[in-house]
C-alpha positions in Angstrom: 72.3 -0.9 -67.5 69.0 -2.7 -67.2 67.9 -6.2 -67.7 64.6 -7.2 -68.0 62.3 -9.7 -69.3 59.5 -7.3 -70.2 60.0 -4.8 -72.8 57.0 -2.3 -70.9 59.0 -2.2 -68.2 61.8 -0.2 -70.8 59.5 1.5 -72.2 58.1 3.0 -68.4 61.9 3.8 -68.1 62.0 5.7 -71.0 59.4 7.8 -69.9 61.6 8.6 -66.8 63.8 10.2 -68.9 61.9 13.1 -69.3 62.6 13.5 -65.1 66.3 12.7 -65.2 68.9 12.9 -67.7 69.4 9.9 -69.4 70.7 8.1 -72.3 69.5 5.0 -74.3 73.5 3.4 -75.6 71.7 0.6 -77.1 72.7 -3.0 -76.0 75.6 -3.7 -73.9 78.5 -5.5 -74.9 81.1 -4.9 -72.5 81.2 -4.4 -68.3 83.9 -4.4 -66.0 86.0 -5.6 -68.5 83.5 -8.6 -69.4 81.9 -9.6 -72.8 78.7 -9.8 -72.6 77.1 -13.0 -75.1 73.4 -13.1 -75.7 71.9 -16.5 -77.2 68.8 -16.6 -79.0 66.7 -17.8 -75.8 67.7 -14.6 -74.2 70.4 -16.3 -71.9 73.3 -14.1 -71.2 77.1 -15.0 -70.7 80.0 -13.4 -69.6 83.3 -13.9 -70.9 86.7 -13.3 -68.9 88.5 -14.2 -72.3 90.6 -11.0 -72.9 91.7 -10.6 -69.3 93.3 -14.4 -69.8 94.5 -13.5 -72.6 96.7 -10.1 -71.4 97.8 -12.5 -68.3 99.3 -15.5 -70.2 101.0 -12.6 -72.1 101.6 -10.6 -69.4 103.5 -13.8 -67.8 105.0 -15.3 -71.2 102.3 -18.3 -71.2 100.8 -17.4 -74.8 101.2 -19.0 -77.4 101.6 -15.9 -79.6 
């Protein structure tokens, strides 16, 4: 995964891949079991809201 502010820093990567095998999967959405939120200032989030979600359940605290 990379983050960065400069999109020519991206494109230098790319050009990487020609030495090493690589893959472009597009954006991230998901890591370590986190969502991943991007707002349109660029800021990013990370939300724990599944994993609380198979807890309550897992200890009969949902409200399913």
């Amino acid at each position: 995964m990379l983050l960065t502010e400069e999109k020519c820093d991206i494109e230098k990567l790319k050009l990487l891949g020609s030495e090493v095998e690589m893959k472009d999967l597009g954006a991230t959405m998901k890591i370590l079991g986190m969502e991943i939120f991007r707002d349109r200032e660029k800021k990013l989030f990370l939300s724990q809201q599944a994993y609380i979600n198979e807890v309550l359940t897992r200890f009969m605290m949902s409200s399913d």
